[in-house]
mmCIF file of the N, C-alpha and C atoms, coordinates in Angstrom:
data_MODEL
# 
_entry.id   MODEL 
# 
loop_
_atom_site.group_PDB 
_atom_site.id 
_atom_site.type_symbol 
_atom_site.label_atom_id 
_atom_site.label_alt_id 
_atom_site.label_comp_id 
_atom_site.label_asym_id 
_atom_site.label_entity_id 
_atom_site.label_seq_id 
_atom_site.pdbx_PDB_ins_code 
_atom_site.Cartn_x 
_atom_site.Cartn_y 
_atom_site.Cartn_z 
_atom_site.occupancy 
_atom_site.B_iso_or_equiv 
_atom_site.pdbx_formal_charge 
_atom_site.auth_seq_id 
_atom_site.auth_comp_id 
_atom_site.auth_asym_id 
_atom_site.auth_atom_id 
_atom_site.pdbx_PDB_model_num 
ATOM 1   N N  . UNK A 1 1  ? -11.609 31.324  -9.282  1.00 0.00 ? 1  UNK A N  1 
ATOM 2   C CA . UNK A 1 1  ? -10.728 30.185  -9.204  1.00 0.00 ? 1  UNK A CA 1 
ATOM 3   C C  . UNK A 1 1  ? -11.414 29.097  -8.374  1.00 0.00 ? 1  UNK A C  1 
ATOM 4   N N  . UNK A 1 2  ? -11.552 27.840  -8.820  1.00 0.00 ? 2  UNK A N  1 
ATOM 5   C CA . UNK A 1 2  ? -11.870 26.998  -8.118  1.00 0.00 ? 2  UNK A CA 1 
ATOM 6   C C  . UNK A 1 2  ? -11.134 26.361  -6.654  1.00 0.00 ? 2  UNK A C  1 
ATOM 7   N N  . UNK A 1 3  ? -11.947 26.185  -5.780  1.00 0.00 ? 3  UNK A N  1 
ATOM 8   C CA . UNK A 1 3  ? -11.351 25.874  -4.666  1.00 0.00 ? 3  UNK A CA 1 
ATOM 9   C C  . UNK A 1 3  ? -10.230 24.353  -4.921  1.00 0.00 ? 3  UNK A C  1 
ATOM 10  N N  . UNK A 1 4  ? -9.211  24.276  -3.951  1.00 0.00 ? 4  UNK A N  1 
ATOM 11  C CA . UNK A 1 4  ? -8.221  23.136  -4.198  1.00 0.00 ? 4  UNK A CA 1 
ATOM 12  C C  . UNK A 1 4  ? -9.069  21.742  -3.091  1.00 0.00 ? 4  UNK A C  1 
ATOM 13  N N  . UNK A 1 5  ? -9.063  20.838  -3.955  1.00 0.00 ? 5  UNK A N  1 
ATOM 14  C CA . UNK A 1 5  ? -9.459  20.016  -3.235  1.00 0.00 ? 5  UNK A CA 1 
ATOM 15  C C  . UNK A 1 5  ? -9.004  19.389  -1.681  1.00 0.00 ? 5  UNK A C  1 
ATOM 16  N N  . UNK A 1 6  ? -9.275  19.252  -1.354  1.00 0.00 ? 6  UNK A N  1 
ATOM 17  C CA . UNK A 1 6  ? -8.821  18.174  0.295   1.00 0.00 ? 6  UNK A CA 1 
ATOM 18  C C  . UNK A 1 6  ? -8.765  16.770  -0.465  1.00 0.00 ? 6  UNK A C  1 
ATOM 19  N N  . UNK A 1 7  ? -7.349  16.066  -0.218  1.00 0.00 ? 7  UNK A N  1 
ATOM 20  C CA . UNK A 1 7  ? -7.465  14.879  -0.377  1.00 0.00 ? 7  UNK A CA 1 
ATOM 21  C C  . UNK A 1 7  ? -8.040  13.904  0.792   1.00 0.00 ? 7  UNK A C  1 
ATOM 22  N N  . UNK A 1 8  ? -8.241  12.745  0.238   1.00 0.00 ? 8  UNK A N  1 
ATOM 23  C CA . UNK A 1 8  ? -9.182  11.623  1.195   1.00 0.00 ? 8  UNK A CA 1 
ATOM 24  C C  . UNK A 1 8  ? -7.965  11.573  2.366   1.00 0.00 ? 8  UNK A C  1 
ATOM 25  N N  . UNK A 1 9  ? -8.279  10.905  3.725   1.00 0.00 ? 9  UNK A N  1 
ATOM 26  C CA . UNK A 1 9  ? -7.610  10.925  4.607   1.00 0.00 ? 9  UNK A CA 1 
ATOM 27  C C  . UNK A 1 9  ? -7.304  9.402   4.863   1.00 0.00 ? 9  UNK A C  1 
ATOM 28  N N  . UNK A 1 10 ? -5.529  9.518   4.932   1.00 0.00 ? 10 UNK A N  1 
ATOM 29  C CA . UNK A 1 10 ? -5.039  8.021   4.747   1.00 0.00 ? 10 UNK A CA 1 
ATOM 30  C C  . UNK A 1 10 ? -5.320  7.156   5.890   1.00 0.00 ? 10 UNK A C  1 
ATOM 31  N N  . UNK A 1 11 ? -5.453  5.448   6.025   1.00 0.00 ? 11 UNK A N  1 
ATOM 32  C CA . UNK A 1 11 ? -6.041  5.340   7.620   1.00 0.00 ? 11 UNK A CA 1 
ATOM 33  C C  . UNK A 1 11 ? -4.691  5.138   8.042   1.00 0.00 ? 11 UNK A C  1 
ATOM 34  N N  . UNK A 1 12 ? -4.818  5.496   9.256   1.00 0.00 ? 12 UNK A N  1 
ATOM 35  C CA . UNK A 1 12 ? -3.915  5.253   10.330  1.00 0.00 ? 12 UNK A CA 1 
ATOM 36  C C  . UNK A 1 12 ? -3.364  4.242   10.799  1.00 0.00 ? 12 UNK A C  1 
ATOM 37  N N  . UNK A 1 13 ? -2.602  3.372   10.012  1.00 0.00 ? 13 UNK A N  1 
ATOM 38  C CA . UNK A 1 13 ? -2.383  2.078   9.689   1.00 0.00 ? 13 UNK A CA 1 
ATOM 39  C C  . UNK A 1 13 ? -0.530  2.128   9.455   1.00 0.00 ? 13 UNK A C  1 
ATOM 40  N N  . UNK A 1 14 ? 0.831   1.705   10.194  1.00 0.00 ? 14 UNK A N  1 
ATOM 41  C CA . UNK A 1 14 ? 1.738   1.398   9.809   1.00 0.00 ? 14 UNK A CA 1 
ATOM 42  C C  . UNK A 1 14 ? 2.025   0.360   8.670   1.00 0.00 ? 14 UNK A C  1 
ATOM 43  N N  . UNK A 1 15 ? 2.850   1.003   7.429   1.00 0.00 ? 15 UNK A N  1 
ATOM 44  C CA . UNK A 1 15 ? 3.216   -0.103  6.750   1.00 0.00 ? 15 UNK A CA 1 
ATOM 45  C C  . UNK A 1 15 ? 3.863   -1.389  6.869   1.00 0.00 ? 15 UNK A C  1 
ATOM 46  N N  . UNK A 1 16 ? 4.557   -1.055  7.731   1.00 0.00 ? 16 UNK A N  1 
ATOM 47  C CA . UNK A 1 16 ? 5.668   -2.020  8.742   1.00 0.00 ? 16 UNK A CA 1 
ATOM 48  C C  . UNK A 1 16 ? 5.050   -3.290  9.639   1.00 0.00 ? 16 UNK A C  1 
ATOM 49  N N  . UNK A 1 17 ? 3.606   -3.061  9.729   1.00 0.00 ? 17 UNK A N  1 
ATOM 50  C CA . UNK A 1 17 ? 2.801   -4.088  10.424  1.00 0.00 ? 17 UNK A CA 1 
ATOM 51  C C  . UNK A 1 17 ? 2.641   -5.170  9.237   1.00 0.00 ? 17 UNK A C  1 
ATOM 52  N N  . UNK A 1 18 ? 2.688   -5.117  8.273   1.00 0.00 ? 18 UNK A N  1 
ATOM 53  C CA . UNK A 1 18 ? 2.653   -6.207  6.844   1.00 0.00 ? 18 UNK A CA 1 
ATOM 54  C C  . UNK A 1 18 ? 3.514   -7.276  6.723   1.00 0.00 ? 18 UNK A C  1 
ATOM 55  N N  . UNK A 1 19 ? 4.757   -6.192  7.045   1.00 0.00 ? 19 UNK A N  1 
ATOM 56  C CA . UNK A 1 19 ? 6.020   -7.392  6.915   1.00 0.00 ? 19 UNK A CA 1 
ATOM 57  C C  . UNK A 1 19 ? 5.944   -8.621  7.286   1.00 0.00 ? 19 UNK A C  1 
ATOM 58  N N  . UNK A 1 20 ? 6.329   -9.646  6.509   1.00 0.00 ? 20 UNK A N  1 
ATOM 59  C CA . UNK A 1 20 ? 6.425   -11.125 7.481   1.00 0.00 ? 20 UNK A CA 1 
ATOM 60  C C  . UNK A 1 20 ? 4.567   -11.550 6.899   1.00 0.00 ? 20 UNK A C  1 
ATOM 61  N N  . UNK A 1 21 ? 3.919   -10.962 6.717   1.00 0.00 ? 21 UNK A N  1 
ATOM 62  C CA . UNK A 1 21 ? 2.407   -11.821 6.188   1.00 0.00 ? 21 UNK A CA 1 
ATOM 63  C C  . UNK A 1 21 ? 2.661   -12.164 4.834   1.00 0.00 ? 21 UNK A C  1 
ATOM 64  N N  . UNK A 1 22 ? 1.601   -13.421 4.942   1.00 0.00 ? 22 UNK A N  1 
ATOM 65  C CA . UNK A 1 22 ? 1.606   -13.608 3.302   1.00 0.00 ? 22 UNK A CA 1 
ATOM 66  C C  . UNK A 1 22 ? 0.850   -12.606 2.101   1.00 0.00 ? 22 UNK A C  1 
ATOM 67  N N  . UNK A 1 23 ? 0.924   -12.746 1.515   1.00 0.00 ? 23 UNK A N  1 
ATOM 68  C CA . UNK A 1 23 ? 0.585   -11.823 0.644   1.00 0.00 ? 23 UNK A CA 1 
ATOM 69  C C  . UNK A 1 23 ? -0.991  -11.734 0.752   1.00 0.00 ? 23 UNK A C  1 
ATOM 70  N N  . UNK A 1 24 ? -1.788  -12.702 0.604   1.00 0.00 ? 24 UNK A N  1 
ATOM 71  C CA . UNK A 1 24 ? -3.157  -12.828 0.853   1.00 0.00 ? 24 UNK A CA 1 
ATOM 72  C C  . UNK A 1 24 ? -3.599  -12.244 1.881   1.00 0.00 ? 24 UNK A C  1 
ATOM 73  N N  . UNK A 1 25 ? -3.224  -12.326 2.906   1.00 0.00 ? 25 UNK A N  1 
ATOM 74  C CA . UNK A 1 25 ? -3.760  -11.877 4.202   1.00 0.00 ? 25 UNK A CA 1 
ATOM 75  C C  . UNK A 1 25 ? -3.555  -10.508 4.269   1.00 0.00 ? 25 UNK A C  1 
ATOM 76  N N  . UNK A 1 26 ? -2.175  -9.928  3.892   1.00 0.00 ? 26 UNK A N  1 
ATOM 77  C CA . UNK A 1 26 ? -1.562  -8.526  4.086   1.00 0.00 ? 26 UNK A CA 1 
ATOM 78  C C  . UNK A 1 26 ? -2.890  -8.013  3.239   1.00 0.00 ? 26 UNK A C  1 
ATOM 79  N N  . UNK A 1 27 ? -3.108  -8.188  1.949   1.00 0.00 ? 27 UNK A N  1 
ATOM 80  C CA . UNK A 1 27 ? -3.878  -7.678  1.312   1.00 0.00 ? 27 UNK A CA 1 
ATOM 81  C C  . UNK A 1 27 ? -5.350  -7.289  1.678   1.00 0.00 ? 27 UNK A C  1 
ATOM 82  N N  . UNK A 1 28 ? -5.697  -8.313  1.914   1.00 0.00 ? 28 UNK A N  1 
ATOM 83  C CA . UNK A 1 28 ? -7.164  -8.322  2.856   1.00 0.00 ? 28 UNK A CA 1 
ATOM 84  C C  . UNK A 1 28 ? -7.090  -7.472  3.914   1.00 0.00 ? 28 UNK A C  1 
ATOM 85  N N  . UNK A 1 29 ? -6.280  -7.219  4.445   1.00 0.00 ? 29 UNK A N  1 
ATOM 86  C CA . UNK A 1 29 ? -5.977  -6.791  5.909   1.00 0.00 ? 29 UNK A CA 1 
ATOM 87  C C  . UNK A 1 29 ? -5.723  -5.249  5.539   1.00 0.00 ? 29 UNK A C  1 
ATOM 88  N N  . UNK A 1 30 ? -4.605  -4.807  4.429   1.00 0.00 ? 30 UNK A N  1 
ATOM 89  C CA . UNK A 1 30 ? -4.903  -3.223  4.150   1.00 0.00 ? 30 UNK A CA 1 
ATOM 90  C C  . UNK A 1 30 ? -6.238  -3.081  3.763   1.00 0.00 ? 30 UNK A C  1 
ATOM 91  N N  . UNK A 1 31 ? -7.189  -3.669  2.919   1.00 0.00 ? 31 UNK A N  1 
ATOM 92  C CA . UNK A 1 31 ? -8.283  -3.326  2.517   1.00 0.00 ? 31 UNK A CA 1 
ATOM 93  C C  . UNK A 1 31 ? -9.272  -3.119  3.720   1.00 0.00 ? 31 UNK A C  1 
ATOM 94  N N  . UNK A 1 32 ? -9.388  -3.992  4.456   1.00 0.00 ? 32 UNK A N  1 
ATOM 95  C CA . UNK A 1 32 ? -10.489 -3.860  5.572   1.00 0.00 ? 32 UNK A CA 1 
ATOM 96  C C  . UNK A 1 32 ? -10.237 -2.852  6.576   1.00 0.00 ? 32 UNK A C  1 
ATOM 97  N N  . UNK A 1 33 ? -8.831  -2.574  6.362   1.00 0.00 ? 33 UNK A N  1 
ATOM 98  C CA . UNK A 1 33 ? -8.310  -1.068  6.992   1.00 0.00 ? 33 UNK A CA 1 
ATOM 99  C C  . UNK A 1 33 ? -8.572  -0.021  6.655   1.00 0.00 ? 33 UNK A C  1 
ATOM 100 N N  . UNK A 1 34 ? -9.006  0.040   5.371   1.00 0.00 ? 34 UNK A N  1 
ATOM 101 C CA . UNK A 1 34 ? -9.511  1.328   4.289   1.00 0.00 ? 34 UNK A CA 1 
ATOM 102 C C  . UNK A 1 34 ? -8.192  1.534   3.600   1.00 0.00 ? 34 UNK A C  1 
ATOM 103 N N  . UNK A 1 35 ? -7.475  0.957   3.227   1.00 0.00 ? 35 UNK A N  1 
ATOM 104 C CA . UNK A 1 35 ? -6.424  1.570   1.956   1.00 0.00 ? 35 UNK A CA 1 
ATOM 105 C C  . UNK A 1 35 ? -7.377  1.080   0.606   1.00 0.00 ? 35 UNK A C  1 
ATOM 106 N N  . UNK A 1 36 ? -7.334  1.993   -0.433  1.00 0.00 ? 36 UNK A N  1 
ATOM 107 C CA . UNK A 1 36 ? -8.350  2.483   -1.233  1.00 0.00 ? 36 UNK A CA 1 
ATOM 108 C C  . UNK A 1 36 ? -7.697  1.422   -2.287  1.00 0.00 ? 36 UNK A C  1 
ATOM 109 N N  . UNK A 1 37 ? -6.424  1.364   -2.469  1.00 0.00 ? 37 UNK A N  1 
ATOM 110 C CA . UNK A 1 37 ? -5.420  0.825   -3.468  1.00 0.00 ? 37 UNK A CA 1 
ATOM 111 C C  . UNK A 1 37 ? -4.376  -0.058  -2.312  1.00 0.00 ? 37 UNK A C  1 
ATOM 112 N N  . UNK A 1 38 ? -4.431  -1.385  -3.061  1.00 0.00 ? 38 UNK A N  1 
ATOM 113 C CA . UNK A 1 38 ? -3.133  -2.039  -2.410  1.00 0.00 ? 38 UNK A CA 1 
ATOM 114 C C  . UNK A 1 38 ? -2.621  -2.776  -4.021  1.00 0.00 ? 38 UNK A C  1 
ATOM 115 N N  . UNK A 1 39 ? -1.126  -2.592  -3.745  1.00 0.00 ? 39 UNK A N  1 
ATOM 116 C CA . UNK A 1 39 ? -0.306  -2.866  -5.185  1.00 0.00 ? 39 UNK A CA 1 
ATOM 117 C C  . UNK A 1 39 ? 0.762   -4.080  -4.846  1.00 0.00 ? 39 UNK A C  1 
ATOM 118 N N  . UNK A 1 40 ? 0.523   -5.332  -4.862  1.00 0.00 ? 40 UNK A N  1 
ATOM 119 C CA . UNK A 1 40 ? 1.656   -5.997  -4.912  1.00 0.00 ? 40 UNK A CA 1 
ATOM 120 C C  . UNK A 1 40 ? 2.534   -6.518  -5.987  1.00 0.00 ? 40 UNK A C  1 
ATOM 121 N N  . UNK A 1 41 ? 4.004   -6.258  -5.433  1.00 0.00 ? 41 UNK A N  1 
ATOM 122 C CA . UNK A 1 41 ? 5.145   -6.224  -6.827  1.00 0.00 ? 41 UNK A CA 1 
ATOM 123 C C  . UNK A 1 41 ? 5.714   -7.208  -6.364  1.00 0.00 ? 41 UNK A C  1 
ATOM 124 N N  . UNK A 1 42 ? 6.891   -7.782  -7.391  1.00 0.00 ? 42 UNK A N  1 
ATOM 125 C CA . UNK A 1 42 ? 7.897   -8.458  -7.299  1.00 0.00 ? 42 UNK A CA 1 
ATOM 126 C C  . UNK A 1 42 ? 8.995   -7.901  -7.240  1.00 0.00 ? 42 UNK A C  1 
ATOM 127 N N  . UNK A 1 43 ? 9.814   -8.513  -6.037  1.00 0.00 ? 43 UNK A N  1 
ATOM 128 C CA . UNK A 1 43 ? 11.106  -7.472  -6.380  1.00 0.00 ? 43 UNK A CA 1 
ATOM 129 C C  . UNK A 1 43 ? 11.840  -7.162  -7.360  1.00 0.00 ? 43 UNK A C  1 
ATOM 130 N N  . UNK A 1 44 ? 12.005  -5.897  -7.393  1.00 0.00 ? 44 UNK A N  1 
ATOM 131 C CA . UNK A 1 44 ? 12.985  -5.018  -8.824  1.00 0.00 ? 44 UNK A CA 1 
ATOM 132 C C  . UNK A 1 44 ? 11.610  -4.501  -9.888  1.00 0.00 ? 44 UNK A C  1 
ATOM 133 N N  . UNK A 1 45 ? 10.240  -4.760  -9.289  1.00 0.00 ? 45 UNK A N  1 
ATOM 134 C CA . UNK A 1 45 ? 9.735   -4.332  -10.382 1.00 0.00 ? 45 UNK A CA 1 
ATOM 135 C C  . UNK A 1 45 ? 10.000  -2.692  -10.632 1.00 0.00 ? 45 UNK A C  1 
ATOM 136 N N  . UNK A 1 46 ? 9.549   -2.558  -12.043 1.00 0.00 ? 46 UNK A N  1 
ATOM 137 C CA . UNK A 1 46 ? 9.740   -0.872  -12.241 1.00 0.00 ? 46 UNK A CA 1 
ATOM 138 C C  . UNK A 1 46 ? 7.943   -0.503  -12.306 1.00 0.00 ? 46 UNK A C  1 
ATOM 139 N N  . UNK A 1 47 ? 8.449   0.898   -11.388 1.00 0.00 ? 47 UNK A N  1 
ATOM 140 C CA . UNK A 1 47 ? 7.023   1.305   -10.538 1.00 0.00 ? 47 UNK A CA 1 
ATOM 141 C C  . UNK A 1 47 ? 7.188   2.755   -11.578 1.00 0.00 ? 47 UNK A C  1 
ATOM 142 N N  . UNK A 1 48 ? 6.170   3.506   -11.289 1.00 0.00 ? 48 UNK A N  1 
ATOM 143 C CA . UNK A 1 48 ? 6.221   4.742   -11.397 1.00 0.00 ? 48 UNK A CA 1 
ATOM 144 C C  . UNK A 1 48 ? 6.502   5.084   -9.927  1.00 0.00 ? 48 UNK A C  1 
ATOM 145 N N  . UNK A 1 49 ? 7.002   6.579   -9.440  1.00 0.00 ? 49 UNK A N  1 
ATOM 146 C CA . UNK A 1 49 ? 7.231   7.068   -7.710  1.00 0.00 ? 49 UNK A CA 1 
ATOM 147 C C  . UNK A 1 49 ? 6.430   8.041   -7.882  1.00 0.00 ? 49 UNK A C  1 
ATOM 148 N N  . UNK A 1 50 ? 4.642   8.302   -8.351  1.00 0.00 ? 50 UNK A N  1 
ATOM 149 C CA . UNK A 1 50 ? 3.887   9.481   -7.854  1.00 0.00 ? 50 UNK A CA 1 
ATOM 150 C C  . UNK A 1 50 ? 3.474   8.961   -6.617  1.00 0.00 ? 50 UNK A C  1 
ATOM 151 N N  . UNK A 1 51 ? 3.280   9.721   -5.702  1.00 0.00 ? 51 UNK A N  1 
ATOM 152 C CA . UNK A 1 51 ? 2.718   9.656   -4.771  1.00 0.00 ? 51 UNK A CA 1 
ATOM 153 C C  . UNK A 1 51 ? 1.265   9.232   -4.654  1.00 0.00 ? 51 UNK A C  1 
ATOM 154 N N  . UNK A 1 52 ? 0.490   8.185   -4.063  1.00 0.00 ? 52 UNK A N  1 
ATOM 155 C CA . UNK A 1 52 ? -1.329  8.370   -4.486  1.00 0.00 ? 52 UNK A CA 1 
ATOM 156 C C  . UNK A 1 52 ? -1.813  8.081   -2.936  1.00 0.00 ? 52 UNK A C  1 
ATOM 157 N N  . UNK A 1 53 ? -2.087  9.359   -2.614  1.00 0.00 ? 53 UNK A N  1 
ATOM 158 C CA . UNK A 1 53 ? -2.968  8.838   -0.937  1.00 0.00 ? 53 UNK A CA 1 
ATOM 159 C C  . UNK A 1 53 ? -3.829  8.009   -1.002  1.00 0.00 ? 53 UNK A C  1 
ATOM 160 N N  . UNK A 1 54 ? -3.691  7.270   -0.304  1.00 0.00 ? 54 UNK A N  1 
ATOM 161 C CA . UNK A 1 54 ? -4.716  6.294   0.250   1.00 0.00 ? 54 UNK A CA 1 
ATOM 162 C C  . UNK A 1 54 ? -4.171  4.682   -0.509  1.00 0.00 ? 54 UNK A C  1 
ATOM 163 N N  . UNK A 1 55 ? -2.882  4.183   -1.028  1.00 0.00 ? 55 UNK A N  1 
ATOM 164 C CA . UNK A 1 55 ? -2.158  3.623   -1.848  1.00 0.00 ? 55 UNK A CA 1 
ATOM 165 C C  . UNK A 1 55 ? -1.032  2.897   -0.898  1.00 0.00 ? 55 UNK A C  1 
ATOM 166 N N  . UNK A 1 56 ? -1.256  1.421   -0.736  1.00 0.00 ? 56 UNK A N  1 
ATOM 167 C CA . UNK A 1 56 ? -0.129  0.867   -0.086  1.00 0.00 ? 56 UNK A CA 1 
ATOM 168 C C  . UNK A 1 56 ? 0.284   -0.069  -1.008  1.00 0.00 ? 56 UNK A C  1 
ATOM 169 N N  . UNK A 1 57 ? 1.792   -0.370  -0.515  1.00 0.00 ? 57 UNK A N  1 
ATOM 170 C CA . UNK A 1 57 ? 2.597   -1.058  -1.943  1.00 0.00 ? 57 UNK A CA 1 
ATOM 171 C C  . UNK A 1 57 ? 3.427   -2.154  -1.104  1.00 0.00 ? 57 UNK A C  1 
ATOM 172 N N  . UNK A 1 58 ? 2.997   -3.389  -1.564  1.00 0.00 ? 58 UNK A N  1 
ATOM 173 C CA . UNK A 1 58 ? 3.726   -4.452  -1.109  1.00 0.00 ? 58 UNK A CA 1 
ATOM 174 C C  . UNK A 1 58 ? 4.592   -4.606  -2.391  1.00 0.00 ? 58 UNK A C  1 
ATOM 175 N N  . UNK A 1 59 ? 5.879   -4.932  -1.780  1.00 0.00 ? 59 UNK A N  1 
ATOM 176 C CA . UNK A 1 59 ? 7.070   -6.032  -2.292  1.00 0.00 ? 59 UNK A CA 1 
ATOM 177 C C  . UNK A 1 59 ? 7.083   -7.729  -2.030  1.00 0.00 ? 59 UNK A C  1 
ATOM 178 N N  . UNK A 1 60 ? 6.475   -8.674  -2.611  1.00 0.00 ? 60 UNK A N  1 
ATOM 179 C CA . UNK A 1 60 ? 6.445   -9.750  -2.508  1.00 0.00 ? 60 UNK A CA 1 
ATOM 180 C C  . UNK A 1 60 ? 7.481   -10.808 -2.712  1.00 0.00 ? 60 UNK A C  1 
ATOM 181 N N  . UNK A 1 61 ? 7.851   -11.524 -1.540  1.00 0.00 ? 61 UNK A N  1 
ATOM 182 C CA . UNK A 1 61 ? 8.668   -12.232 -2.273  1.00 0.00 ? 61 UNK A CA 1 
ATOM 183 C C  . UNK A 1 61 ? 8.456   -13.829 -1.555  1.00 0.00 ? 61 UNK A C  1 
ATOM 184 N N  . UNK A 1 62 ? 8.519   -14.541 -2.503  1.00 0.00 ? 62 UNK A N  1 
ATOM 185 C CA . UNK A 1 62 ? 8.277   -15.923 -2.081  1.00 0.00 ? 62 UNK A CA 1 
ATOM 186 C C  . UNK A 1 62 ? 6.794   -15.997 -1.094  1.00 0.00 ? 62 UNK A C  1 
ATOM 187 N N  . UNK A 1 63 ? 5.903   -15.119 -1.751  1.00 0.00 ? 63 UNK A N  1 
ATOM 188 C CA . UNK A 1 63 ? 4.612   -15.425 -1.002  1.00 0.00 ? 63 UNK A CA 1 
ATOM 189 C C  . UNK A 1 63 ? 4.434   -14.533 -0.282  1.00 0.00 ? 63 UNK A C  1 
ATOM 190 N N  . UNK A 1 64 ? 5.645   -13.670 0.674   1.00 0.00 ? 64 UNK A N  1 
ATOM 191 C CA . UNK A 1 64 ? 5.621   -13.477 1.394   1.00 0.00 ? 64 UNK A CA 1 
ATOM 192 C C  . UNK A 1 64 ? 5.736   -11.818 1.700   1.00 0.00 ? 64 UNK A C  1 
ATOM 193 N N  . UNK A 1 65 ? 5.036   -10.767 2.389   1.00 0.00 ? 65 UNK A N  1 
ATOM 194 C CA . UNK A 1 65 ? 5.328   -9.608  2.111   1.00 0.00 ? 65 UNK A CA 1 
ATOM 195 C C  . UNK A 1 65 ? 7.050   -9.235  2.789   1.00 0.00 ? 65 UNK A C  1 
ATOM 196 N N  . UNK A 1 66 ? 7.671   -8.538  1.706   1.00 0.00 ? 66 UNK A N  1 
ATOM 197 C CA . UNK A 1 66 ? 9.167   -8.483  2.507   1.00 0.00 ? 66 UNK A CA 1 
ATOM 198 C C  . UNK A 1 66 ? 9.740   -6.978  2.603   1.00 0.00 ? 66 UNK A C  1 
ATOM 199 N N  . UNK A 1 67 ? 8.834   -6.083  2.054   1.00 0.00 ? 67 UNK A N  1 
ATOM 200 C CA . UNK A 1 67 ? 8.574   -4.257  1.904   1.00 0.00 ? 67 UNK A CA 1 
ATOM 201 C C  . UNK A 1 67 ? 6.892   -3.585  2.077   1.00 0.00 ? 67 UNK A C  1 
ATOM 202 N N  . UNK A 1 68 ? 7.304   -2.781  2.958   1.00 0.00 ? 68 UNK A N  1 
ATOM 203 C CA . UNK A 1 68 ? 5.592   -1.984  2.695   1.00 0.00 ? 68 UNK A CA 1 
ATOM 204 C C  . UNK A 1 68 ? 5.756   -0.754  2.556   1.00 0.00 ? 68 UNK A C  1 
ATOM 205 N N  . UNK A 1 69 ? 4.987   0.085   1.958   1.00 0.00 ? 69 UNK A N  1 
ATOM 206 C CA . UNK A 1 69 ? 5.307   1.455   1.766   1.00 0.00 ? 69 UNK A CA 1 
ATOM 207 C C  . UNK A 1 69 ? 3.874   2.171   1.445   1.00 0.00 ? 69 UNK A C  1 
ATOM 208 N N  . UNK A 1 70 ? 3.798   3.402   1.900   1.00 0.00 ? 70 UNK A N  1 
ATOM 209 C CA . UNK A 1 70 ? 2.596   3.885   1.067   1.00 0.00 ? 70 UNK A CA 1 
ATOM 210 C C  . UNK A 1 70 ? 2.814   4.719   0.186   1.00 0.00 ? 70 UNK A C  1 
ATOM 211 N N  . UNK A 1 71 ? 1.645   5.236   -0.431  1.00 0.00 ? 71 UNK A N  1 
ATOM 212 C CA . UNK A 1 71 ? 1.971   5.956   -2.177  1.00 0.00 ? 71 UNK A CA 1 
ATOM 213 C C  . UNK A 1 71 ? 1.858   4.858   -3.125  1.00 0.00 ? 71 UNK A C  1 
# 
């Protein structure tokens, strides 16, 4: 049987620090943090809910980040 992988290790980064940035900056700012994936939506979009480590998810609204979440 093949061994189970180790997933990558998420950085140590609160989602909650986003809130209130504009979208540009938030973005730049998870990336240079090491989030592997950053996803910005509009509110009400329809998402899939898998989980993906290393995956942060802005809610945008009016420019502005107004939800953060990871996965």
């Amino acid at each position: 049987m093949a061994p189970i992988p180790t997933p990558p290790a998420e950085p140590q980064d609160s989602p909650d620090g986003y809130v209130g940035l504009d979208s540009e900056t938030a973005e730049r700012l998870a990336r240079e943090r090491g989030w592997s994936t950053v996803r910005s939506l509009a509110p009400g979009t329809v998402i899939t809910m898998e989980y993906r480590v290393g995956r942060l998810n802005f809610e945008v609204k009016d420019g502005r980040v107004a939800r953060s979440w990871k996965g």
